[in-house]
MIDOSE-1310 file (N, C-alpha, C; in nm, 2 decimals, decimal comma, always signed):
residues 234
xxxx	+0,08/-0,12/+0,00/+0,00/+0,00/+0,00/+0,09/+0,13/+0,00; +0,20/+0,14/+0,06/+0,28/+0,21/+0,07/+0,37/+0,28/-0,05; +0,39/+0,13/-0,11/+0,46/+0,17/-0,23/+0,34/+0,23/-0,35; +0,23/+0,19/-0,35/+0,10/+0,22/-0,46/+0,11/+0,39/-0,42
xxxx	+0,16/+0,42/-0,32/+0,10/+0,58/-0,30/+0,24/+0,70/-0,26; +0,32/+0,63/-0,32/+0,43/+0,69/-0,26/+0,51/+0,82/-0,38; +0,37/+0,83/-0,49/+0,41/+0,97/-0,51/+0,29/+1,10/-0,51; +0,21/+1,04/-0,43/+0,12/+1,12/-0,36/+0,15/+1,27/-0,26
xxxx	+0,10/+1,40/-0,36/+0,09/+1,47/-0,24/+0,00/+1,55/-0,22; -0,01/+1,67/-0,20/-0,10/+1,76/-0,14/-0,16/+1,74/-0,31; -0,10/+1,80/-0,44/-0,20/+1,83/-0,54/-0,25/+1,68/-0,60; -0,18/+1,59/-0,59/-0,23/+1,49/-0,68/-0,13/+1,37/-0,66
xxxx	-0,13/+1,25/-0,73/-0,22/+1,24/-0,85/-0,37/+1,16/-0,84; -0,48/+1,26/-0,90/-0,57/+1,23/-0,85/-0,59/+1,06/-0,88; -0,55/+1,03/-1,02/-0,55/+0,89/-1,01/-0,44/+0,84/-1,12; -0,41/+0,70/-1,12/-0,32/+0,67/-1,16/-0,35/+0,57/-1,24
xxxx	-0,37/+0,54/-1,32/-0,47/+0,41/-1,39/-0,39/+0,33/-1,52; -0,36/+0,18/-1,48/-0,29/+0,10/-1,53/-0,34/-0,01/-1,66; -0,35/+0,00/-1,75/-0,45/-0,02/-1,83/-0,36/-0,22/-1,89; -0,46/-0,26/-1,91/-0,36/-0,41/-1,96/-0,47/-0,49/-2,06
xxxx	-0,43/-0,52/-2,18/-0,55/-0,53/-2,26/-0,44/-0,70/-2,34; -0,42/-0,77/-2,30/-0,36/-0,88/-2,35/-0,36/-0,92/-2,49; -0,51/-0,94/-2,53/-0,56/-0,93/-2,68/-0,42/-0,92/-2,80; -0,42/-0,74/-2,73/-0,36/-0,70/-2,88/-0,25/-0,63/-2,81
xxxx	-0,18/-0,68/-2,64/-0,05/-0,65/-2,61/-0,03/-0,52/-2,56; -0,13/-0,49/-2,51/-0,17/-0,30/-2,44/-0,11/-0,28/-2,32; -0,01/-0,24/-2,26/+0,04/-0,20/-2,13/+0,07/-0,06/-2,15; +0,01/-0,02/-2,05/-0,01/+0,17/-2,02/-0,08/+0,19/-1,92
xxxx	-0,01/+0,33/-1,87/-0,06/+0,43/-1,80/-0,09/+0,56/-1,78; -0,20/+0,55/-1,73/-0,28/+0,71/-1,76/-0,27/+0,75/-1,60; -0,21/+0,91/-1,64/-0,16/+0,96/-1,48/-0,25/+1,11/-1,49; -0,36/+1,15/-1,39/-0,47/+1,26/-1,42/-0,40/+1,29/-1,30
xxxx	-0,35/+1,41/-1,28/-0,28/+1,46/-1,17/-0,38/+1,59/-1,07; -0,44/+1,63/-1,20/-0,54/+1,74/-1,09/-0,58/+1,77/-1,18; -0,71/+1,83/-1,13/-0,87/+1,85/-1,21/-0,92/+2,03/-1,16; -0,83/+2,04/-1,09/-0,88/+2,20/-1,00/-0,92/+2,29/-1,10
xxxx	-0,87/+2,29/-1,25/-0,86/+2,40/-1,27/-0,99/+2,41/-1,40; -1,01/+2,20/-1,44/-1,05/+2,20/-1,52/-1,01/+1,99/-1,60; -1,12/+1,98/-1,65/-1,05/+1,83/-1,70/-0,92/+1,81/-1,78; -0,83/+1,71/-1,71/-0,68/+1,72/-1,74/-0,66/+1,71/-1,88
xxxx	-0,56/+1,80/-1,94/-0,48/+1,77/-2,05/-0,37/+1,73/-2,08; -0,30/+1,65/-2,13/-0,09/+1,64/-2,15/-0,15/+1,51/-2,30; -0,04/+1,44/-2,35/-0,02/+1,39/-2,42/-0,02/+1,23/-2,36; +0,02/+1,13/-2,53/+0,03/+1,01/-2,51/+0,14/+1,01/-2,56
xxxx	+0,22/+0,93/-2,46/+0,37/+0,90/-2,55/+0,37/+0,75/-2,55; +0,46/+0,71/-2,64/+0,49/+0,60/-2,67/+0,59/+0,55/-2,69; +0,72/+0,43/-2,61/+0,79/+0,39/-2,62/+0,79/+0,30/-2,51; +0,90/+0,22/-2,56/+0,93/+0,05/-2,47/+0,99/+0,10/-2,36
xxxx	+1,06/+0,19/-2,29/+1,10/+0,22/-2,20/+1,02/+0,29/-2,11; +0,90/+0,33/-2,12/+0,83/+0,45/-2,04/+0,82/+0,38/-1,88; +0,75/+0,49/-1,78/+0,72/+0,39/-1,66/+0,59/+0,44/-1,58; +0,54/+0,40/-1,48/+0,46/+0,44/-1,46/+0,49/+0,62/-1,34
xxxx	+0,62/+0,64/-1,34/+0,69/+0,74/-1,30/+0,65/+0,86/-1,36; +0,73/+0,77/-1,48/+0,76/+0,90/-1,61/+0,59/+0,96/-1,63; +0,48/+0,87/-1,66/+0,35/+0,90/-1,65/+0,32/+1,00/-1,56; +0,36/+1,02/-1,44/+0,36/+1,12/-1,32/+0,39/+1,23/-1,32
xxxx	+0,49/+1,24/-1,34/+0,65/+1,35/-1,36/+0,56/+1,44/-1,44; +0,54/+1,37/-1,59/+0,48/+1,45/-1,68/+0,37/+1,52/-1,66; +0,29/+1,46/-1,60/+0,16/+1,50/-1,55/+0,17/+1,61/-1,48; +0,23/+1,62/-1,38/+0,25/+1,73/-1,28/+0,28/+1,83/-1,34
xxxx	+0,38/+1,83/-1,43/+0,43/+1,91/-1,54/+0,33/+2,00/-1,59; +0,23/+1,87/-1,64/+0,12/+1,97/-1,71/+0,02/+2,06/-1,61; -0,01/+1,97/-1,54/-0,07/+2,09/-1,42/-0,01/+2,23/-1,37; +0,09/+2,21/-1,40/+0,18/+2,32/-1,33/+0,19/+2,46/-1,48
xxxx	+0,23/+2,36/-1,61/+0,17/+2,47/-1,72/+0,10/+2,52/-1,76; +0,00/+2,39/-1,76/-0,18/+2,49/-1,79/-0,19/+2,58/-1,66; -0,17/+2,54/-1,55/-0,21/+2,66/-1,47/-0,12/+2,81/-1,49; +0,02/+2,77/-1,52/+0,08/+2,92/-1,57/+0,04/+3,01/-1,66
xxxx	-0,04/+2,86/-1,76/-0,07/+2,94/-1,89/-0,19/+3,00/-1,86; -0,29/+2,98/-1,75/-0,44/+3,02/-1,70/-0,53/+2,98/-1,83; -0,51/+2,85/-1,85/-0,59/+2,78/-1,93/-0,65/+2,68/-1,82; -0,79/+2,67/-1,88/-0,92/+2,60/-1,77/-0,87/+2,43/-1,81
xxxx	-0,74/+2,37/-1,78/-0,74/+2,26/-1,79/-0,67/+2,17/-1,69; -0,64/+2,11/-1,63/-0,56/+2,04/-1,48/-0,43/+1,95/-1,62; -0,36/+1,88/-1,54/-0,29/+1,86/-1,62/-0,32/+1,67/-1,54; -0,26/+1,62/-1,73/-0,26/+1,48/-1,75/-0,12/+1,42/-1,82
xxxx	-0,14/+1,30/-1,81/-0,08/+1,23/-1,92/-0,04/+1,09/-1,92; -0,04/+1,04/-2,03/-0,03/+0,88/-2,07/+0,09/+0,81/-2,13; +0,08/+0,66/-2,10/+0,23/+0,60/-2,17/+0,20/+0,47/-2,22; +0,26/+0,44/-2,34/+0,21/+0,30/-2,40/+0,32/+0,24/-2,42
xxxx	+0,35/+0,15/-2,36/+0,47/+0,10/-2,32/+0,49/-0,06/-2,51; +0,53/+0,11/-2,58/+0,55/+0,00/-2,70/+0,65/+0,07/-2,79; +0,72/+0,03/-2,88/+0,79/+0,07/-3,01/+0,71/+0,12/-3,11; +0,72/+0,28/-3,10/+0,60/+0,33/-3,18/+0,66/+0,33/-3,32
xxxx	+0,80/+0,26/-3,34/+0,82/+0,22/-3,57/+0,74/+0,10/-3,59; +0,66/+0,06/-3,52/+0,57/-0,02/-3,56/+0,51/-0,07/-3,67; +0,44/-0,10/-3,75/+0,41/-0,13/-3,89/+0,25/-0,03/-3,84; +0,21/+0,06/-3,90/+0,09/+0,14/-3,87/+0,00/+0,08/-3,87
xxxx	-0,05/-0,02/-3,92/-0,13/-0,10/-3,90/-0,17/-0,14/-3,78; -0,07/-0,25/-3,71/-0,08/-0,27/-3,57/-0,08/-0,13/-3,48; +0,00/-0,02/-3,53/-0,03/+0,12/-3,41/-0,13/+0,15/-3,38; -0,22/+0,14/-3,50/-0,38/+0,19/-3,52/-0,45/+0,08/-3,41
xxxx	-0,42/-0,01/-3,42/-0,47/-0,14/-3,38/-0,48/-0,13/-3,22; -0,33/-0,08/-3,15/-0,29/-0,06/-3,05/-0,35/+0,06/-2,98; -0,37/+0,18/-3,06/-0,39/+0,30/-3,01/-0,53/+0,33/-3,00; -0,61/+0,24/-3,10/-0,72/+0,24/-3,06/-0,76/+0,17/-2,99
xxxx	-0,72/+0,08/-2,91/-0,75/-0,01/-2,78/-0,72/+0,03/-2,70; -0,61/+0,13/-2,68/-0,60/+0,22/-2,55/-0,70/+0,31/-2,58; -0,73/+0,39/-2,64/-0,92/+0,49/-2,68/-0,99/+0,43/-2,60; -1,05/+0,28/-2,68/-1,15/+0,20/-2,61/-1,12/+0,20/-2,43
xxxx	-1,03/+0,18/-2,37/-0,97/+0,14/-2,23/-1,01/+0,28/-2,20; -0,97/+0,40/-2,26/-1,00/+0,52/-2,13/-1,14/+0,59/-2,19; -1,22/+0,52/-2,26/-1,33/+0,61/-2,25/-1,43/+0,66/-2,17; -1,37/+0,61/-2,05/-1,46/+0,64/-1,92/-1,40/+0,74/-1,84
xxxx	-1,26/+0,76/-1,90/-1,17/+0,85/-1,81/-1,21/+1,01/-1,86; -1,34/+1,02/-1,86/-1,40/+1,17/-1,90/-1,34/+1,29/-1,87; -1,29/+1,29/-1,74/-1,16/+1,45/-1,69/-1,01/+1,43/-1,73; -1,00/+1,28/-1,87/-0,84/+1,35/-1,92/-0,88/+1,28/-2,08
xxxx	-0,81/+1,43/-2,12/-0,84/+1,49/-2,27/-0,69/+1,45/-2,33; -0,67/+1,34/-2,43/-0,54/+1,30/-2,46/-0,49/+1,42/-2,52; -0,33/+1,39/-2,62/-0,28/+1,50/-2,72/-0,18/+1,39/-2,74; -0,16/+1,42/-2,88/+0,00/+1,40/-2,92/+0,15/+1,45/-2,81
xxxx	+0,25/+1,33/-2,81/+0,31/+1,35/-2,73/+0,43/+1,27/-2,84; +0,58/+1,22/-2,76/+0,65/+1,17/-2,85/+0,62/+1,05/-2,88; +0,63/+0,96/-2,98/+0,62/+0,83/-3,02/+0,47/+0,83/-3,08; +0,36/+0,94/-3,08/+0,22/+0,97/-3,13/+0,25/+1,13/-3,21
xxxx	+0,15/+1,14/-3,27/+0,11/+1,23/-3,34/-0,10/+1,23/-3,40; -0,06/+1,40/-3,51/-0,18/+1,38/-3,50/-0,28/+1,28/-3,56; -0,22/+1,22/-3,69/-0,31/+1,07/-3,70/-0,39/+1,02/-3,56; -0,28/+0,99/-3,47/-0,31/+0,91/-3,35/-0,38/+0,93/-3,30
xxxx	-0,37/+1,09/-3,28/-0,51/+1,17/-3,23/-0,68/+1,19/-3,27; -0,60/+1,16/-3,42/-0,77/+1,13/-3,49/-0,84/+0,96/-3,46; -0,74/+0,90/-3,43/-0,78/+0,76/-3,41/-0,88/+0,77/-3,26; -0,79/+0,84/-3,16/-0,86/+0,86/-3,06/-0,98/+0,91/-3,03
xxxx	-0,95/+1,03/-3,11/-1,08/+1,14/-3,12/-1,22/+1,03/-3,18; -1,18/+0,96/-3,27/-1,25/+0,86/-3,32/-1,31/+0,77/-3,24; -1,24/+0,71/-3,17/-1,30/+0,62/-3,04/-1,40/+0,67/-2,93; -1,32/+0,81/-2,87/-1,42/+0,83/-2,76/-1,49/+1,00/-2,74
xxxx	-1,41/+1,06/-2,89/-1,52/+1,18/-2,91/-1,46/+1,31/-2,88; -1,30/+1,29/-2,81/-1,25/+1,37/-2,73/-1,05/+1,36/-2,76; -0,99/+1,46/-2,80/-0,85/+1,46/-2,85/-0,81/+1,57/-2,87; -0,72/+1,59/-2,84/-0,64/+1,76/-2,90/-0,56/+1,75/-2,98
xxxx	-0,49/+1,82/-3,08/-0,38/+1,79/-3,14/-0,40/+1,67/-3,30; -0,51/+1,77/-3,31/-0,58/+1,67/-3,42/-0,49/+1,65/-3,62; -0,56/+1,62/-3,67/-0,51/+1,61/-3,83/-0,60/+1,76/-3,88; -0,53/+1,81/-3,98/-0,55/+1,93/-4,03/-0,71/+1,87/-4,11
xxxx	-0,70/+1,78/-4,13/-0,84/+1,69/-4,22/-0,95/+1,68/-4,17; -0,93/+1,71/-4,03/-1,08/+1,71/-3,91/-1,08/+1,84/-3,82; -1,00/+1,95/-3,88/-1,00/+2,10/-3,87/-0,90/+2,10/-3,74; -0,81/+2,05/-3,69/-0,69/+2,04/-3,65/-0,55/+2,13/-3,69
xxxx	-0,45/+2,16/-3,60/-0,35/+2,23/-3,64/-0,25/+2,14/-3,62; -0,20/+2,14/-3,77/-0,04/+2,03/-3,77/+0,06/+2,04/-3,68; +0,05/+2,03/-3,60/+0,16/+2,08/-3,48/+0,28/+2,06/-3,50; +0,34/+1,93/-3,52/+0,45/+1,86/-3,61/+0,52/+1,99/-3,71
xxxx	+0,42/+1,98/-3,82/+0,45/+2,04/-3,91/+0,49/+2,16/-3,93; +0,40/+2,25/-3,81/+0,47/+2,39/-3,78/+0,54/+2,35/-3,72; +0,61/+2,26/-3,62/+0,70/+2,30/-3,54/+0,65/+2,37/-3,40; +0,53/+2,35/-3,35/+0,46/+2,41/-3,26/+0,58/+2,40/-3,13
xxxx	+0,60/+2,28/-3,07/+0,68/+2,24/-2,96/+0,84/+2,32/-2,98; +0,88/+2,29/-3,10/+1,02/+2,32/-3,07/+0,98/+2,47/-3,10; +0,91/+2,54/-3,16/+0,94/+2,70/-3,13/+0,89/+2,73/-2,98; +0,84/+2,65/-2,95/+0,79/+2,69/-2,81/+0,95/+2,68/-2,71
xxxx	+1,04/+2,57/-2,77/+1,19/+2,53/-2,71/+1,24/+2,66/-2,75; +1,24/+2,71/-2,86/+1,33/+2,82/-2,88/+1,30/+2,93/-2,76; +1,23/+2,96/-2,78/+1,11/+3,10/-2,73/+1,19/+3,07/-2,58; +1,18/+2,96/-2,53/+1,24/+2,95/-2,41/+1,38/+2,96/-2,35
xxxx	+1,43/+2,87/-2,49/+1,58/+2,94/-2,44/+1,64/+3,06/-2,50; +1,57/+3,18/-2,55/+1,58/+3,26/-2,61/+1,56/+3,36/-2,45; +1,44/+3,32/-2,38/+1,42/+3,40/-2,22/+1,58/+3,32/-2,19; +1,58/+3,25/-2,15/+1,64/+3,19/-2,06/+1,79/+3,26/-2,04
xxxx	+1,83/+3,25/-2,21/+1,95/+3,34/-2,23/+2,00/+3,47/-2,17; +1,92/+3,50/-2,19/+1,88/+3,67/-2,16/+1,91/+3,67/-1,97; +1,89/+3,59/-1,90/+1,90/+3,56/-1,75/+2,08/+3,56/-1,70; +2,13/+3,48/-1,83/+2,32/+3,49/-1,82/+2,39/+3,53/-1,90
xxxx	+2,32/+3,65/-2,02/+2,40/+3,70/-2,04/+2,51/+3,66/-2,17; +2,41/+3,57/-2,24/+2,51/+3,45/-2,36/+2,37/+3,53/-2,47; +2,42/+3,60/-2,56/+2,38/+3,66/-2,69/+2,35/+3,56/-2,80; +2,24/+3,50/-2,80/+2,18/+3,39/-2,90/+2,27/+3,41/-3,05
xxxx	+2,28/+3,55/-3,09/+2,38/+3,56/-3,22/+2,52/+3,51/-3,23; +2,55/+3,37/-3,31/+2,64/+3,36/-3,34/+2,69/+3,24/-3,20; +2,55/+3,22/-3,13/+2,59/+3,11/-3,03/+2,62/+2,97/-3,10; +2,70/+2,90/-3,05/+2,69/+2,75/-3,10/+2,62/+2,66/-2,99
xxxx	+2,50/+2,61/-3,11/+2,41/+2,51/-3,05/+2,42/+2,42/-3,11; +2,39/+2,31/-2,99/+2,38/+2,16/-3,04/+2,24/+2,09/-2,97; +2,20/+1,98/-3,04/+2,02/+2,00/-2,98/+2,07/+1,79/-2,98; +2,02/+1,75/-2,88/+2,01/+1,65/-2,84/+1,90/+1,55/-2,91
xxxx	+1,88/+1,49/-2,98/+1,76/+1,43/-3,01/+1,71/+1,54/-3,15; +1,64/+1,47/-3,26/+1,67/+1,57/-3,40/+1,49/+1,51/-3,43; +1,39/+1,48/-3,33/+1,28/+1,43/-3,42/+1,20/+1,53/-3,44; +1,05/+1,55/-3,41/+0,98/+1,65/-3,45/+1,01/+1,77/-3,40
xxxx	+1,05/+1,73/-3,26/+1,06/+1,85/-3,19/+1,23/+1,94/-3,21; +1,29/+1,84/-3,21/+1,43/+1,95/-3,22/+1,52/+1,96/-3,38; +1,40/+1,93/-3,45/+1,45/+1,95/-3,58/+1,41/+2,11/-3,63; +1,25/+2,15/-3,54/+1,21/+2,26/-3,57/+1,32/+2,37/-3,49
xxxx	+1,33/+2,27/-3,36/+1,40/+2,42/-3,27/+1,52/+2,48/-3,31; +1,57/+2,38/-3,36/+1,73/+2,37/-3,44/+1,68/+2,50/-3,56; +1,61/+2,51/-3,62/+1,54/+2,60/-3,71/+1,53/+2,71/-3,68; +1,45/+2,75/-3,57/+1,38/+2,90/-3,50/+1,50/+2,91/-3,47
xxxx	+1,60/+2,85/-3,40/+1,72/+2,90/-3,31/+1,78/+2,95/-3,45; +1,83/+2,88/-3,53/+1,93/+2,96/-3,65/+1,85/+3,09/-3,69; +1,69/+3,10/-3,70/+1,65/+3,21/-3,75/+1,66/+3,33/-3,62; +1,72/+3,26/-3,55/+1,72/+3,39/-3,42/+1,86/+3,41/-3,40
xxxx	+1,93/+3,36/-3,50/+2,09/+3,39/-3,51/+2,18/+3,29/-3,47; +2,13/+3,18/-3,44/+2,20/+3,07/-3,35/+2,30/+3,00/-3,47; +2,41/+2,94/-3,45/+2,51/+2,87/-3,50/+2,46/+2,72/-3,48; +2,34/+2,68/-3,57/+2,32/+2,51/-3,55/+2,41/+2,42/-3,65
xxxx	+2,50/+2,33/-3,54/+2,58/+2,27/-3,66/+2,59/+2,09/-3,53; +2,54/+2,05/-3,50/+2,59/+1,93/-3,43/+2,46/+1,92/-3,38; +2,41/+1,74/-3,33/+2,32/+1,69/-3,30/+2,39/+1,57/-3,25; +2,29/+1,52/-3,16/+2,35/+1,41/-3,09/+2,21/+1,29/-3,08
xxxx	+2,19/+1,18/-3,16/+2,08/+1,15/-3,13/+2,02/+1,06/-2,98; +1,94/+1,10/-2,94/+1,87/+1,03/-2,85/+1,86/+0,91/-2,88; +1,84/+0,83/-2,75/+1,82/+0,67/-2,76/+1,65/+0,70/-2,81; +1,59/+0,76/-2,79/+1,42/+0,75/-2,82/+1,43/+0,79/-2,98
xxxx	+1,52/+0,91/-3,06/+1,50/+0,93/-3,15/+1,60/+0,93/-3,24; +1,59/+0,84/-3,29/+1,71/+0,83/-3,36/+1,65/+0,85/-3,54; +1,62/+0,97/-3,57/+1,59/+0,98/-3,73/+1,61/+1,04/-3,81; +1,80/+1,02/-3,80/+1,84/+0,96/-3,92/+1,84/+1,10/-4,05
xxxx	+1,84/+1,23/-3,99/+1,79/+1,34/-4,06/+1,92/+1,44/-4,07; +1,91/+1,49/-4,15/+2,02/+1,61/-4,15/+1,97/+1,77/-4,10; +2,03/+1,89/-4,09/+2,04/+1,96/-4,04/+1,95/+2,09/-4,14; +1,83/+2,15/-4,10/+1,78/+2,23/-4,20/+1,80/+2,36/-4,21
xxxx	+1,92/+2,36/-4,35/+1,97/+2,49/-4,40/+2,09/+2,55/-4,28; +2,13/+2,43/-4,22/+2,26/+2,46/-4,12/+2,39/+2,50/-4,19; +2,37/+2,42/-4,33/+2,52/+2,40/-4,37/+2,61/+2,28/-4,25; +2,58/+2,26/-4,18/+2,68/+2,18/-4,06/+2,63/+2,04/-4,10
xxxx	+2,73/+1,96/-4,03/+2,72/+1,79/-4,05/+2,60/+1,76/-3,99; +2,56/+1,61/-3,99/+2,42/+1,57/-4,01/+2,43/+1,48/-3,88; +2,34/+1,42/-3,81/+2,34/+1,42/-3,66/+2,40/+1,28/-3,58; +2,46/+1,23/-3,69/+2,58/+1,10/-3,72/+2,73/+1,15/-3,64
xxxx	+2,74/+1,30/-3,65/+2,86/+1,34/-3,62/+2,87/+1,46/-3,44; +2,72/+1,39/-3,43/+2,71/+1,47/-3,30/+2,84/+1,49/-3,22; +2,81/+1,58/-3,13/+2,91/+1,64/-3,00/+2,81/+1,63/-2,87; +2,84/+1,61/-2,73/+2,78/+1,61/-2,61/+2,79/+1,81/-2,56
xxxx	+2,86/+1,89/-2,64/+2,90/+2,00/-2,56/+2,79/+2,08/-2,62; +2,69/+2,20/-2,51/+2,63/+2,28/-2,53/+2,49/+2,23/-2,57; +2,45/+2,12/-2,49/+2,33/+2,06/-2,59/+2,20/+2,08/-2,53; +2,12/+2,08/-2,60/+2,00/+2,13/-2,58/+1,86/+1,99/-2,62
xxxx	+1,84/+1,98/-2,49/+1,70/+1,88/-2,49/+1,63/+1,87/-2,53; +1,53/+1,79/-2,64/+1,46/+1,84/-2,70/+1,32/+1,72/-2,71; +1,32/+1,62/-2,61/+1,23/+1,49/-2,60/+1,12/+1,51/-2,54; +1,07/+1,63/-2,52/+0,93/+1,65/-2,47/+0,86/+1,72/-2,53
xx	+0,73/+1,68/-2,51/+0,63/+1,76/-2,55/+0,54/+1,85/-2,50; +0,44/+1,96/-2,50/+0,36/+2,01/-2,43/+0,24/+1,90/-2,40
């Protein structure tokens, strides 16, 4: 009992919910951390490594930005404990059986997270009526596509800078991980003057991409120095 509650505190998490669907090989967790403000939002991520921790961490996370952002939502979030290069077929297969499993979980509102996107979201949205972060096809905004997350990474370490005193122009950056998200930030950062020339890929993302309009080596020739994180999502 002790260990079931031992990341329990004053805000949350209101509940923690361990989903197991054998059928079609479903292990996940859905972590709804607090509702105060509004029914929880965060994402679904996907990968073999997740835990029911990381499910947590994240969550809180969200609670803590919807409420900075004074948006009416508590914060959430989910993990499918699978290799999302899957053959799409079976993802569909998969991600709609986690839909089916939380359709009752009415106060958390999924999103695209890493290892999902917006297809996924339309699969969901499809299931139980309810999804953010949709396909532009069902009046959705490509998040991916603009680059939503990593300019939101830029924007941040663009403040952040500004706190010590290191002039974004002509900085050398290196971004950790090259998939949706730090391929765009790698982008906004060069249009804000930044020196992007080195990548280092993540164990979660490894894709295999070059560098856009860097002129610098491609993310095979990474460096560990000056790097910048880029494996989360809102």
């Amino acid at each position: 009992m002790e260990e079931a509650f031992r990341l329990a505190d004053e805000l949350g998490p209101l509940k923690l919910v361990h989903i197991h669907r054998s059928a079609v090989v479903l292990k996940a967790v859905v972590a709804i951390d607090n509702v105060a403000c509004g029914p929880a939002i965060g994402g679904v991520r996907m990968a073999p490594d997740v835990s029911t921790e990381e499910a947590f961490r994240l969550a809180r996370a969200m609670t803590f930005k919807n409420a900075a952002a004074g948006l009416p939502h508590g914060g959430g979030k989910s993990v499918i404990f699978a290799d999302p290069k899957m053959p799409l077929s079976d993802k569909e297969r998969l991600i709609r059986a986690f839909a089916a499993a939380i359709g009752d979980l009415t106060d958390y509102i999924p999103g695209p997270d890493m290892g999902t996107d917006e297809l996924a979201m339309g699969w969901i949205k499809d299931e139980t009526g309810r999804a953010v972060g949709l396909p532009r096809e069902v009046g959705g905004i490509p998040l991916d596509e603009i680059g939503a997350t990593g300019f939101g990474l830029a924007v941040a370490i663009d403040v952040a800078r500004e706190h010590i005193g290191l002039p974004l122009a002509g900085a050398r950056i290196v971004v950790q991980g090259f998939g949706s998200v730090g391929k765009h930030a790698a982008r906004f950062l060069v249009e804000k003057g930044g020196d992007a020339r080195r990548c280092q890929r993540h164990k979660r993302h490894d894709r295999r991409r070059g560098w856009p309009g860097s002129g610098g080596p491609g993310p095979s020739q990474g460096r560990r120095t000056g790097i910048a994180r880029s494996s989360a999502r809102p």
